[in-house]
C-alpha positions in Angstrom: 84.1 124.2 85.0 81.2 126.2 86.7 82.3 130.0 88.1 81.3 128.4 91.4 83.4 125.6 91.1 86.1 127.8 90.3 85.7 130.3 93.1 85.8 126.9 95.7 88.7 125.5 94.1 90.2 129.3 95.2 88.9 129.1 98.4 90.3 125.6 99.1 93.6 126.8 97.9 93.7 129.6 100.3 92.6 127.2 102.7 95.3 125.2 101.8 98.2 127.8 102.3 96.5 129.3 105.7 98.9 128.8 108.9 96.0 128.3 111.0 94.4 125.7 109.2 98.2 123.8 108.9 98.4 124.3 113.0 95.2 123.3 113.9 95.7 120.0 111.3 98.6 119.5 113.2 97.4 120.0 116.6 94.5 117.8 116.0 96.4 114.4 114.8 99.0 114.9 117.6 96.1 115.2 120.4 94.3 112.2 119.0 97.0 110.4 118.3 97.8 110.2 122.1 95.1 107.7 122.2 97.4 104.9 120.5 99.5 105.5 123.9 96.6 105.1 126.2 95.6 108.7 127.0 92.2 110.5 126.5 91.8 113.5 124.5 89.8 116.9 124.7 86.3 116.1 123.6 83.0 116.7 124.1 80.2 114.8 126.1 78.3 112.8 123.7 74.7 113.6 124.6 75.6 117.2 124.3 77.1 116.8 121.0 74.0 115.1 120.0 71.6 117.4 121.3 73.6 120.2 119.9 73.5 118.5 116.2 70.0 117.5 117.0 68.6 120.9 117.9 70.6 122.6 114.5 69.1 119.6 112.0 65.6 119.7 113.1 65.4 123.5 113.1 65.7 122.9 109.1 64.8 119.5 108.2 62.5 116.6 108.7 64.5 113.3 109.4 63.6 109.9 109.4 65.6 107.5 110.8 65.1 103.6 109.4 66.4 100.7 111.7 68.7 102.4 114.1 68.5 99.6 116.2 70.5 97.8 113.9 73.4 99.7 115.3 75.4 98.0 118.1 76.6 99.5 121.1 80.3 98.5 120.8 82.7 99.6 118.6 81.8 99.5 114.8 82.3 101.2 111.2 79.5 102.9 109.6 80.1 102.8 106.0 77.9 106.1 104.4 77.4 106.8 101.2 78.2 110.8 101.0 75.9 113.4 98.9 77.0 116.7 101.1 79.2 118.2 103.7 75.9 117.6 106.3 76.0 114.2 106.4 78.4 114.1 109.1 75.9 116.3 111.2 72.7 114.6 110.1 74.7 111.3 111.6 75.8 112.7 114.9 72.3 113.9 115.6 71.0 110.4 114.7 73.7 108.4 116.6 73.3 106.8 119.9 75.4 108.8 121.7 77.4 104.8 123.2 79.8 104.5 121.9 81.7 107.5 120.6 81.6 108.2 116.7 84.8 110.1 115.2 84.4 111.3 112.1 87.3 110.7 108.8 86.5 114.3 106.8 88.3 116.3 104.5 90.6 118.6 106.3 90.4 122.1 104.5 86.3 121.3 104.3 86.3 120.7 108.2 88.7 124.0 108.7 88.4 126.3 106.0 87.0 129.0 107.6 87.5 130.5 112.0 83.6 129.6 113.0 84.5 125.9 111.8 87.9 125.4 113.5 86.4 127.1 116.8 83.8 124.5 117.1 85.4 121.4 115.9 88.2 122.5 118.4 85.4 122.6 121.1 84.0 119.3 119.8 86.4 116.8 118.8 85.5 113.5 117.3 86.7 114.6 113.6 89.9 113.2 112.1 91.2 115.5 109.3 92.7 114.1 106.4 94.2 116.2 103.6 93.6 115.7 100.1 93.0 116.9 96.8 89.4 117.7 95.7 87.7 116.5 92.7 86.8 120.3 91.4 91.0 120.7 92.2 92.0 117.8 89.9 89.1 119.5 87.4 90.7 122.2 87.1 94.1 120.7 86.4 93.1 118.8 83.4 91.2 121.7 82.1 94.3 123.8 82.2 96.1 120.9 80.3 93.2 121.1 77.9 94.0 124.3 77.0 92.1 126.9 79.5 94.7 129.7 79.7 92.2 131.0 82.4 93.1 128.1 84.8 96.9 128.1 83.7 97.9 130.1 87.5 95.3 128.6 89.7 96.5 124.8 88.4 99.8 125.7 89.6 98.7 126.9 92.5 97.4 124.1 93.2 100.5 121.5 92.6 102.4 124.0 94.6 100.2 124.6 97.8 97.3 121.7 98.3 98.7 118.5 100.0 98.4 115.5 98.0 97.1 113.1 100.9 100.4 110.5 100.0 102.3 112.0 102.8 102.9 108.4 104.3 104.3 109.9 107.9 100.3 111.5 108.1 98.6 108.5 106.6 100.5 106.4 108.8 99.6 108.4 111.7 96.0 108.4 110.6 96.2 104.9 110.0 97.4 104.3 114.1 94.6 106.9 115.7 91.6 104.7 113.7 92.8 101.6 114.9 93.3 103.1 118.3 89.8 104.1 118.8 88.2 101.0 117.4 90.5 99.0 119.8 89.1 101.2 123.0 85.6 100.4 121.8 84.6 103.3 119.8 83.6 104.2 116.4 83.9 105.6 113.6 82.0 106.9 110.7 83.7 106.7 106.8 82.4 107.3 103.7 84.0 104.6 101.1 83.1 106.3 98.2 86.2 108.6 99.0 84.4 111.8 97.5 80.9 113.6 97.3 78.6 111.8 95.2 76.9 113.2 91.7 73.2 112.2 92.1 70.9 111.3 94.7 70.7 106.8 94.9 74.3 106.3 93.2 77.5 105.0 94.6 80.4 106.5 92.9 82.3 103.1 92.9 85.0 101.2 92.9 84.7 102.1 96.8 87.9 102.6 98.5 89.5 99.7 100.4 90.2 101.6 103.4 86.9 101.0 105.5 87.2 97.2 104.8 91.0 97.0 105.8 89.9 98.7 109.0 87.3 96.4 110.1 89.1 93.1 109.2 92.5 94.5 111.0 90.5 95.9 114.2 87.6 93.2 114.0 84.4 95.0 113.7 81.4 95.1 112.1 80.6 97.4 108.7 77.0 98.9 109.2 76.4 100.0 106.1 74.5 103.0 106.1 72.2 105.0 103.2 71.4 108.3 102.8 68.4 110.0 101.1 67.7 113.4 100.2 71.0 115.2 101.1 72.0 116.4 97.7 70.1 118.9 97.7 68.5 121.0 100.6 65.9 123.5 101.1 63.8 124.1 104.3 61.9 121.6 105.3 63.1 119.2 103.3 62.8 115.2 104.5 66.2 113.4 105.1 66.2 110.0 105.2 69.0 107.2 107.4 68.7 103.8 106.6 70.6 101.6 108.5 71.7 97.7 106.9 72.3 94.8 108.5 75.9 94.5 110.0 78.5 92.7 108.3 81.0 90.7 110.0 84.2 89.3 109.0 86.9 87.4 110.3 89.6 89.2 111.8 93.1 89.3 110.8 95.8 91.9 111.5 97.2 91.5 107.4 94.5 90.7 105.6 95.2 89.9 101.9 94.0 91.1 99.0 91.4 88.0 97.7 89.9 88.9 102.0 89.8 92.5 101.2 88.0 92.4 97.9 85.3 89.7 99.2 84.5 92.2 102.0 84.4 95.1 99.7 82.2 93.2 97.6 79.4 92.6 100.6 79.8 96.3 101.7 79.1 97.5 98.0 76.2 95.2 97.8 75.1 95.9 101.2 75.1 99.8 100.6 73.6 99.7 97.5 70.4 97.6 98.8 70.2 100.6 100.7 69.6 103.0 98.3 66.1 103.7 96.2 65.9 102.9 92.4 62.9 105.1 92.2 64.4 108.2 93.7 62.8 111.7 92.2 63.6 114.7 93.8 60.7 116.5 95.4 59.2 119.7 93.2 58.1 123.0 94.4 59.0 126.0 96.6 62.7 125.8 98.0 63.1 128.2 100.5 66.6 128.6 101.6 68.3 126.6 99.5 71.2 128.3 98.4 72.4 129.3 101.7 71.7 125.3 103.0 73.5 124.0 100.4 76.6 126.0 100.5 77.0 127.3 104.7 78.6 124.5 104.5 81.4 124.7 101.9 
């Protein structure tokens, strides 16, 4: 356990135990989950979203964008593999702005600190989802192991961070996705359920969710790689490579043998994406402390 991975596993937990970050959780699922009943929610206009996320990007990064036309313009899943808290924002400034992307992120990651929460509120689109981070669970088994440092903050963290098993939430969650895919508009999950390690790797088994999705809502997968996001510095190039959609069959229970075929194709699919040959680039790195953790 790294002293930085240490102080963000104290962060989160504050995170976890702040009102305003449990109200504005709250707030959130309630508001989008009025779209299961027909209504519209607070949100912003797409090409100003884009524009907005464009303008930010660009001001620190080179992007290349690989077969965007791939993308259709009806509802869909983009399945991303996930290497930092800016892939969400390298999409939306990617995305054609028809139809409407909303984002499944971690909650305390989205609203850990007031800047955040002020413009997500503005915004819309993201879909919070409470969980327990990797450095958390890190902690908790070195604490087992016999770090008397960690002893407090492990407790701290069965006593104040959500699990994500909450089945009123996850059902709730569960309703506002389908909602939006059955209106026509989209959404953006990362199946590897975590940030990866390593630039080219999937940290697999991938999580069943995105498939279960698409075969209840009947929608494509885009699978969807990215390149270069593990580690920023100005002027760094950031690569999106969009796959071939995947189509299934729909059904509204799909069983298990369904669900592991489609996982299968989506695996493959994503990983085809991905370079074997990746090296990072070498030389000066301006900036990249403050890239790689504005974010956290």
């Amino acid at each position: 356990m790294s002293a930085a991975a240490i102080k963000r596993v104290k962060e989160g937990v504050a995170a976890a135990g702040d009102r305003a970050v449990r109200q504005i959780i709250e707030k959130t699922l309630n508001r989008l989950e009025a779209i299961s009943q027909g209504h519209s929610e607070p949100r912003a206009n797409p090409g100003l979203r884009r524009f907005v996320m464009r303008s930010l990007i660009h001001s620190f990064f080179k992007v290349r964008v690989e077969h965007l036309e791939r993308i259709p313009q009806k509802a869909a899943i983009l399945a991303v593999n996930h290497l930092h808290h800016i892939d969400p924002l390298l999409l939306l400034a990617e995305l054609p702005t028809q139809p409407y992307y909303y984002i499944l992120g971690d909650a305390r990651t989205l609203y850990n600190k007031w800047w955040k929460r002020f413009t997500l509120d503005f915004a819309g689109g993201v879909i919070p989802l409470e969980r327990v981070w990797k450095e958390e669970i890190a902690v908790i088994e070195a604490a087992k192991g016999g770090r008397q440092d960690l002893v407090e903050l492990a407790a701290a963290i069965k006593q104040t961070v959500p699990t994500g098993e909450d089945m009123h939430t996850l059902r709730q969650i569960d309703r506002i996705i389908l909602a939006i895919l059955t209106r026509g508009d989209g959404m953006i999950l990362f199946p590897e359920g975590r940030l990866g390690t390593a630039e080219a790797q999937l940290h697999l088994p991938l999580k069943r969710g995105t498939v279960i999705y698409a075969l209840r809502a009947g929608v494509p997968i885009i699978p969807v790689g990215l390149i270069g996001t593990h580690d920023l510095y100005l002027g760094k190039e950031l690569t999106i490579r969009v796959g071939e959609p995947l189509h299934f069959p729909q059904t509204t229970r799909p069983n298990r043998q369904e669900v592991d075929i489609a996982l299968e194709k989506l695996q493959n699919a994503m990983l085809a994406l991905l370079p074997t040959d990746y090296s990072e680039p070498t030389g000066l790195k301006l900036l990249r402390y403050l890239l790689n953790h504005i974010l956290w």
